[in-house]
Every structure is written in structure tokens, then in C-alpha cells.
C-alpha positions as CSV (number, residue, x, y, z in Angstrom):
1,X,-95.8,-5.3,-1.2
2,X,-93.7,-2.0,0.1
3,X,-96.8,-1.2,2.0
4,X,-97.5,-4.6,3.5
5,X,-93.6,-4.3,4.9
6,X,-93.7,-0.4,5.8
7,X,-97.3,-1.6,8.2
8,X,-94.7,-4.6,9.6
9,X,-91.8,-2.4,10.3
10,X,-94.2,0.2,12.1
11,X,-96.1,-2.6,13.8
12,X,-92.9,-3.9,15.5
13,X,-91.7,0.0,16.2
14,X,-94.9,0.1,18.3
15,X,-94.4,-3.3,19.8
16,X,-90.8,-2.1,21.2
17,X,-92.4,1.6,22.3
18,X,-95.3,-0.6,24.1
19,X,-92.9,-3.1,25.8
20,X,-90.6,-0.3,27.2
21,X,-93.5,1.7,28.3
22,X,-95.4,-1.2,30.0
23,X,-92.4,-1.6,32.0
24,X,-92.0,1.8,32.8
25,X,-95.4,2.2,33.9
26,X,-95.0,-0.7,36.1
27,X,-91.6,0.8,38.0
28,X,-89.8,-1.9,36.5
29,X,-85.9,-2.0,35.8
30,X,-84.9,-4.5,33.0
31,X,-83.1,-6.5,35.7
32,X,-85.9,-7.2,37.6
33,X,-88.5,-8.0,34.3
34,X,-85.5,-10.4,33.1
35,X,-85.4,-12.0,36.9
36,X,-89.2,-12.5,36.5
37,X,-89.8,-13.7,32.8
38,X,-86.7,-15.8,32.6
39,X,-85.4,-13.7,29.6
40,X,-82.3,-12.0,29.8
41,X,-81.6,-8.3,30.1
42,X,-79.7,-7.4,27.4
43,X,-82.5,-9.2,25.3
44,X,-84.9,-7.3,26.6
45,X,-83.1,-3.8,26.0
46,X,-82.5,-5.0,22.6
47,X,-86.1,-6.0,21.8
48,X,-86.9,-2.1,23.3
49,X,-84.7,-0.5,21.3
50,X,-86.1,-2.2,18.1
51,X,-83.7,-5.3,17.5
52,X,-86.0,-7.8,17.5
53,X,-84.2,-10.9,15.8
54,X,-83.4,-12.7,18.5
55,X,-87.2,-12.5,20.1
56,X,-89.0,-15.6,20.0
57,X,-92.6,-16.1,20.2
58,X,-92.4,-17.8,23.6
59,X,-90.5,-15.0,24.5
60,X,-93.1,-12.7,23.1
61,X,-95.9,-14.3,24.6
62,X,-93.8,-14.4,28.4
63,X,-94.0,-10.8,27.9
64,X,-97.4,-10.3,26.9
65,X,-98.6,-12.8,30.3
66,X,-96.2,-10.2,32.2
67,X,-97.6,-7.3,31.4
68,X,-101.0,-8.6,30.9
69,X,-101.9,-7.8,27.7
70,X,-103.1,-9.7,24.8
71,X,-100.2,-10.7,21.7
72,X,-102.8,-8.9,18.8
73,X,-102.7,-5.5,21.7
74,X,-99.2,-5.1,22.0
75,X,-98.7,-4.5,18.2
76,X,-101.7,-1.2,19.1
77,X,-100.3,2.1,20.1
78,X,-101.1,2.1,24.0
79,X,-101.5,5.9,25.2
């Protein structure tokens, strides 16, 4: 079971690097993400920074059509 959880804690580690370098990439400031998926800003940093409690899966998914990648791909390291 503790390497079944270690796999999930990494797995949402890479999910907040991924999110926070797709928007980088993009040129994107959290303001203007948040002004185009409808999901708040300080949410957003959160979910970067690894707090991820208050992410739904709509949310999630928002995110994933935003930056055009597929829910299973943004749990892969992206280089």
C-alpha cells in the first residue's frame, strides 16, 4: 500500500509541475488563465504549488481543454 500512495503523491507532484509549466510555456499569468477557465487565481497558484484539495475534476478537466492536453497526460512528466 505505501507504494501505491508514494506513485499518487508523485503523480499529483507532476500534475502541479505540468500545470505551472503549460502555462508558462503559453506566456500566461494566473490572472489571465483564471479570466479564461472561470477558476480563480488563488486556486490555481494553490493547485501549482501542490495543494490540491480544493481541485475538482471539472476544474481538472477545464484545465486539461485549456491547455489541450489529455486528463491521463497531465499526470506524465512533460519535458
Amino acid at each position: 500500500m505505501m507504494h501505491q500512495d508514494q506513485q499518487s503523491a508523485d503523480e499529483l507532484k507532476i500534475m502541479s509541475r505540468n500545470l505551472r509549466l503549460l502555462r508558462e510555456r503559453r506566456g500566461k499569468s494566473l490572472e489571465e488563465v483564471a479570466a479564461e477557465t472561470r477558476i480563480s487565481p488563488l486556486l490555481l497558484a494553490s493547485v501549482e504549488q501542490g495543494c490540491l484539495d480544493n481541485l475538482g475534476m471539472a476544474q481538472l478537466q477545464e484545465l486539461c481543454r485549456y491547455y489541450r492536453v489529455g486528463l491521463s497526460g497531465i499526470f506524465q512528466p512533460i519535458c
